[in-house]
C-alpha positions in Angstrom: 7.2 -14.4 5.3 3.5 -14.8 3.7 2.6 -17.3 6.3 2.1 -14.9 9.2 -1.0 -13.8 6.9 -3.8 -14.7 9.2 -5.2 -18.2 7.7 -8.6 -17.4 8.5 -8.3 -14.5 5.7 -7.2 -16.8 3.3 -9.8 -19.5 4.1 -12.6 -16.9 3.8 -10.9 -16.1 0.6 -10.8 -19.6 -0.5 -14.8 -19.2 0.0 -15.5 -16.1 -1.5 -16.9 -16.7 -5.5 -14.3 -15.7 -7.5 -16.8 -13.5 -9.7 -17.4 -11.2 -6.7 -13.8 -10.7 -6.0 -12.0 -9.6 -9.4 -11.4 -6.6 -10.4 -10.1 -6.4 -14.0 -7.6 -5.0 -15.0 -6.2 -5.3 -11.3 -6.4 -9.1 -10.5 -7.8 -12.5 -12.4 -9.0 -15.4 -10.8 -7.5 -18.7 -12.7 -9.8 -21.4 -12.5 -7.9 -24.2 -13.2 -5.5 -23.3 -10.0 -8.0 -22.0 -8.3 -5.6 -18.7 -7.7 -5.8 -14.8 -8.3 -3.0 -12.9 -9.9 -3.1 -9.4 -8.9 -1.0 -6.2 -10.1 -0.2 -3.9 -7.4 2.6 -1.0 -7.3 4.4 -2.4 -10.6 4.7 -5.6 -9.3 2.6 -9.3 -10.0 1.7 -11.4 -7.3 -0.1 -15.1 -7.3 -2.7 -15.3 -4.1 -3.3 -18.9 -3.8 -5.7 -19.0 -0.8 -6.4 -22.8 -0.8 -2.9 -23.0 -0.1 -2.5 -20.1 2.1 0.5 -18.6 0.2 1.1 -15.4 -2.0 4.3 -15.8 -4.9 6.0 -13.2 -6.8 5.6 -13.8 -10.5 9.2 -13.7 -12.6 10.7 -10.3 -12.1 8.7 -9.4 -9.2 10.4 -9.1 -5.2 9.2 -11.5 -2.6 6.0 -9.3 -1.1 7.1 -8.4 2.9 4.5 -9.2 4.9 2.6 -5.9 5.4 2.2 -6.0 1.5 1.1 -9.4 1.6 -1.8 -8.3 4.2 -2.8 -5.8 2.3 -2.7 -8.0 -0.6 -5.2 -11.0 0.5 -7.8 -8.2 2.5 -7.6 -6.2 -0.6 -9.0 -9.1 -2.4 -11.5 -9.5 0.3 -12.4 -5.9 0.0 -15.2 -4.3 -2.0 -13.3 -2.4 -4.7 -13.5 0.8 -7.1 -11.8 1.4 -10.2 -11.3 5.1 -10.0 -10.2 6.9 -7.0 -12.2 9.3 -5.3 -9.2 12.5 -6.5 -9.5 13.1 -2.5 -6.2 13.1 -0.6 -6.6 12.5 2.6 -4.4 11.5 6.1 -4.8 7.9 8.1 -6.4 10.4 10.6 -9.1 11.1 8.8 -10.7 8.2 8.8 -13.5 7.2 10.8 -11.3 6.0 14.1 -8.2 7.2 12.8 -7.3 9.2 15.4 -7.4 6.9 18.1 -5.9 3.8 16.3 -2.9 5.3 14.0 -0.8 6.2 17.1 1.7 4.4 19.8 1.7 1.0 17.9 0.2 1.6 14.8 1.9 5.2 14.1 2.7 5.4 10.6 7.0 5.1 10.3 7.2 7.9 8.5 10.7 8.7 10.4 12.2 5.5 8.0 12.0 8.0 5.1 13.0 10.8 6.9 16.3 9.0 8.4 16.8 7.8 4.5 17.1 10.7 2.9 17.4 13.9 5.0 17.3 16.8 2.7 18.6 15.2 -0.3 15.5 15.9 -2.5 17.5 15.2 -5.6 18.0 11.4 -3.8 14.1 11.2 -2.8 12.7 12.4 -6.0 15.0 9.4 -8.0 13.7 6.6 -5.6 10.7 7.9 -5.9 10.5 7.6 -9.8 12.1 4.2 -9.4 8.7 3.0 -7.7 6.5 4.4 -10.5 5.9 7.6 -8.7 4.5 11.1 -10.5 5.5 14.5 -8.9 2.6 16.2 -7.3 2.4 20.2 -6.5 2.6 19.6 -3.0 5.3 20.3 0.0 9.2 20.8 -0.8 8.7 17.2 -2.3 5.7 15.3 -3.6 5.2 11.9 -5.4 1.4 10.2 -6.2 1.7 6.6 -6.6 -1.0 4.0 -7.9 -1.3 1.0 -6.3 -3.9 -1.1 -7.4 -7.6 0.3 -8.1 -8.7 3.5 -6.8 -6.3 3.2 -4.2 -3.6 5.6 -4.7 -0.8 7.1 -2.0 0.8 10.5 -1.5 4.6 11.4 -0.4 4.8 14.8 1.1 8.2 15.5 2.1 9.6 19.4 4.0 13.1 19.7 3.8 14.7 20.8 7.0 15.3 24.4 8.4 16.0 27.0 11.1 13.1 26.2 12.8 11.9 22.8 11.7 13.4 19.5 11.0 12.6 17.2 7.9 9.3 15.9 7.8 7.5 13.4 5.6 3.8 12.5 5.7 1.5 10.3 3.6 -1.6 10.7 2.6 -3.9 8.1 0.9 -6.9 8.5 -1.5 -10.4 8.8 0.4 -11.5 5.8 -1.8 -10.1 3.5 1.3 -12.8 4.9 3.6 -14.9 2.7 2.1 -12.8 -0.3 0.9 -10.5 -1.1 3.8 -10.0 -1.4 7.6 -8.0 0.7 9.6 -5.3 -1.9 10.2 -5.3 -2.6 6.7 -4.5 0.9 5.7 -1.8 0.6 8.4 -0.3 -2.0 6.6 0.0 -0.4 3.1 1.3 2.8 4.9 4.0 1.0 6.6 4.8 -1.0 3.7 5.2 2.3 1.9 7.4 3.7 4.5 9.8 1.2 4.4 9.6 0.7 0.5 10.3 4.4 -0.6 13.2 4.0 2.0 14.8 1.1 0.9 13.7 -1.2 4.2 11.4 -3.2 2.4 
């Protein structure tokens, strides 16, 4: 489903000097194919942006299409190394309030509806995906994606009063590497990924 990546990111990718857009270790620009392979969340992907596709490399899943967003804009982005170590929400970013809801609220109810108050369950999948435990919630897993961009899982088991929550939080590196509906992507793509949709 890469080709519902917006071609006009890929054709201002295709223009970009390759020099100004790597990021080693994280991606490499092969200049023979004129394509970038990136490493993101334990997985190798092959941006070819005179072609306007995005390939696994052996052993990797087809990327869904949020991922592959992220993917090609992240390429596009101006990128840090190390994260800021600041955890914060979608919300606190500049706009975030008014943008991450109705349409763009972050599915957090996937992972809820996956694994209820089986910790035992959430903590597995989460190791599966390269995630460390945190000291955070009932139930808390960093994971690094590529960079200085890093994501939270904070998960509250249910009780008396309050039913099972999960939120995500994201390092404050993004506020100055990505756009709102490019955080939106990764987020989502998270959602679905830790819950087994995508």
């Amino acid at each position: 489903m890469t080709d519902l990546v917006d071609g006009r990111l890929y054709a201002e990718l295709a223009g970009r000097n390759a020099a100004d857009v790597v990021l080693a270790p994280c991606c490499e620009y092969n200049e023979e194919t004129q394509c970038y392979t990136v490493r993101a969340w334990g997985g190798s992907y092959v941006v070819c942006p005179h072609q306007a596709m995005i390939r696994p490399e052996a052993g990797t899943a087809e990327p869904p299409i949020y991922f592959s967003i992220f993917l090609v804009n992240y390429l596009l982005a101006e990128k840090k190394a190390t994260p800021a170590g600041q955890w914060i929400s979608e919300k606190d970013l500049s706009g975030g309030p008014t943008f991450f809801r109705g349409p763009h609220r972050i599915p957090t109810d996937l992972i809820v509806d996956a694994f209820g108050d089986d910790m035992e369950m959430l903590g597995k999948r989460c190791r599966q995906l390269g995630g460390t435990p945190l000291d955070m919630a009932d139930c808390s897993f960093g994971f690094d994606i590529i960079g200085s961009i890093r994501l939270a899982l904070l998960y509250w088991g249910s009780d008396d009063d309050f039913e099972a929550e999960a939120k995500l939080l994201i390092d404050a590196s993004v506020a100055d590497t990505l756009q709102l509906d490019v955080v939106f992507a990764l987020l989502s793509h998270a959602c679905g990924r830790i819950a087994k949709v995508s």
